[in-house]
N, C-alpha and C positions, 0 to 999 in steps of 0.2 A: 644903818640906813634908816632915814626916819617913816616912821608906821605909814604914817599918810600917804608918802610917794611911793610907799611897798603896797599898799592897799588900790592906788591909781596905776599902778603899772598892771598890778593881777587883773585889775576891771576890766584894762584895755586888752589882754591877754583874752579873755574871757570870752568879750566882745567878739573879738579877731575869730576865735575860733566857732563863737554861734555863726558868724556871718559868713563863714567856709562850709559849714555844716548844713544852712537853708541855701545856701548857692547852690551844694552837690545832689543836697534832696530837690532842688529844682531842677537839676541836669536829667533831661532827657535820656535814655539809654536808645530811641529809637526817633529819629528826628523829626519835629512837628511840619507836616508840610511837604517831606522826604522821603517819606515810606517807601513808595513806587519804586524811586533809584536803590534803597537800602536793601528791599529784596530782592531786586535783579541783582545788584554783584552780589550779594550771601550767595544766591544758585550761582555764581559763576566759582564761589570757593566750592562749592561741592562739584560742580564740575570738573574741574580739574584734577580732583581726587582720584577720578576714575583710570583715566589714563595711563597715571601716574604709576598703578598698583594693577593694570595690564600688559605690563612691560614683563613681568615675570611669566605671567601666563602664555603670552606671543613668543616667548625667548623657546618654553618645550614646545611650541606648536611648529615655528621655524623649525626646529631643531629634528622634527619627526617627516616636519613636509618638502625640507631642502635637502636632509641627509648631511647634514653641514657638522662641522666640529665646535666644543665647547667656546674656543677661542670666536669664532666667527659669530655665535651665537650670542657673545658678547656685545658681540659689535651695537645689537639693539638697545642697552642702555649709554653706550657711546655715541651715538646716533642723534637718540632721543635729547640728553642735558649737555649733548655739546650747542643743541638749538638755544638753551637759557643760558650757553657761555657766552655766546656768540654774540646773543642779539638784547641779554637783558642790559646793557648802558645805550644803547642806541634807541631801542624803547625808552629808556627815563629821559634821552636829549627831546627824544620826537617829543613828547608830551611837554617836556619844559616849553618847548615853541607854540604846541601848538591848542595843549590843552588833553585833557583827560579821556574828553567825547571822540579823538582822532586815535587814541589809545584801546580803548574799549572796540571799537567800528575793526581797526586794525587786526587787533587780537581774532575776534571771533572768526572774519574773517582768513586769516592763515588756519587756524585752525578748522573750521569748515574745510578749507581746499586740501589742508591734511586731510582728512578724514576721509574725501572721496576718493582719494589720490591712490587709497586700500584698493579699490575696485578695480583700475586699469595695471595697478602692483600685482593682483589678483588673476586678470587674466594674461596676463605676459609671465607673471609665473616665476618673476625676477627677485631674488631676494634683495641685490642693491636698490629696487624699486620702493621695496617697504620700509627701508632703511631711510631712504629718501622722503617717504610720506610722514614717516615718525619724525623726522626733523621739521619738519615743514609743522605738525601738530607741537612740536615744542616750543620751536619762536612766536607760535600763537599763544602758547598758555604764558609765553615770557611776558611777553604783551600785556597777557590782562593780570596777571600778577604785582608788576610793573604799574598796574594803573589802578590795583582795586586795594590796595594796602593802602595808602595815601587817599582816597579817595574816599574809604570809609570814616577812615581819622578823622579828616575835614566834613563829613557830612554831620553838623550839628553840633552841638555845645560841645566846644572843646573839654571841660571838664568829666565829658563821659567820654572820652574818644578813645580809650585804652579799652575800658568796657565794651563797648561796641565795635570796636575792633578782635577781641575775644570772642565774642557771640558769633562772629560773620566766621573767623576761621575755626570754630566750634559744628564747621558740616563740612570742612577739609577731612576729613578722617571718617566722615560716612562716606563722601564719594570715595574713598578708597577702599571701603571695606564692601563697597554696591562693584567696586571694577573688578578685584578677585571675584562676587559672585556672579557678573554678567560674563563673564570671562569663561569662569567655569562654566556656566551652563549653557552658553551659545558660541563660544568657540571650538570647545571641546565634545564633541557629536557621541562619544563614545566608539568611535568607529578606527580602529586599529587597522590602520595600512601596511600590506609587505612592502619589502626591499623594489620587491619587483614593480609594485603600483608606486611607490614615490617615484621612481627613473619615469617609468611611464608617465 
C-alpha cells in the first residue's frame, strides 16, 4: 500500500475517533433543561423497589393473620406480577397512541388506588380483597415501568442514554432494600397472635 494513502487513511481514523471522543465528553449524563422530569422518574425507580421486596414480608403476615396455607400464601406473588403479565403490552400500545404523560398519570394512579384499596381489604378482613389491591398496585407499577425506561433513554443526548439510564435504575435496589425495612418495622408490630385471636 502506498505510505501516503496509509498515512491519509490513519489521519482520517484519528480524526473519527477525536471527533467521537469530544462528542461523548459533550454528552450530558443529566439533561440540560430536563432535570425536573429526570428526577421525578429516578424516584419513581425507587419507588417501585419497595413494593416489589414487600411481597415477602406480607406473604408471613397473611400467612399469620388468615391462618391460610403455604400454597394460598402464594397466591400474593401470583397476584402481584400476574398485574405486569397482564397489562405490560397494553401499557406500551396506550403510550404508543397517546404519549408517555398519559402513561406516567395512569401508572401512578392505579397504583394510588392499589394502595388504598389495603384499607377497606383491611377492614373486611378478606384475604381475596388484598390479593385484589396487590394486583391493582402491579398494573400501576407495569405502567410506569412501561413508560420510564423509554422515557429516560429519550431524555437528552442520546449518546448518554445508556448512562443515564444506569443512574435512574441505580435507586431500583434501594427502594427494595427501604421495602424489607419499612416492612419490617411497620408491618410487623412484634405482637404474636393466638389461634384463637386470628379466628376472632
Amino acid at each position: 500500500m502506498n505510505p501516503k494513502a496509509e498515512e491519509s487513511v490513519t489521519s482520517v481514523i484519528e480524526r473519527e475517533a477525536s471527533r467521537r471522543g469530544d462528542a461523548r465528553a459533550g454528552s450530558h449524563l443529566f439533561p440540560a433543561g430536563q432535570l425536573v422530569p429526570f428526577i421525578l422518574v429516578t424516584v419513581l425507580f425507587f419507588l417501585w423497589g419497595i413494593p416489589n421486596n414487600l411481597n415477602d414480608v406480607l406473604i408471613r403476615h397473611f400467612m399469620k393473620s388468615f391462618a391460610i396455607t403455604r400454597f394460598q400464601a402464594g397466591l400474593v406473588q401470583s397476584a402481584f406480577y400476574m398485574g405486569y403479565f397482564l397489562v405490560a403490552m397494553p401499557a406500551a400500545f396506550l403510550m404508543r397512541r397517546v404519549g408517555y404523560k398519559s402513561g406516567f398519570v395512569t401508572g401512578l394512579v392505579l397504583f394510588g388506588a392499589g394502595a388504598f384499596l389495603f384499607w377497606p381489604a383491611a377492614l373486611a378482613g378478606s384475604y381475596g380483597f388484598f390479593l385484589l389491591a396487590l394486583f391493582v398496585i402491579a398494573t400501576g407499577l407495569s405502567f410506569l415501568e412501561t413508560a420510564s425506561n423509554p422515557f429516560i433513554a429519550q431524555l437528552g443526548d442520546p449518546d448518554s442514554s445508556e448512562r443515564r439510564l444506569n443512574f435512574a435504575q441505580a435507586f431500583n435496589p434501594l427502594g427494595a432494600i427501604s421495602g424489607a425495612l419499612i416492612g419490617t418495622v411497620f408491618i410487623f408490630s412484634g405482637v404474636e397472635l393466638s389461634t384463637v385471636q386470628v379466628v376472632a
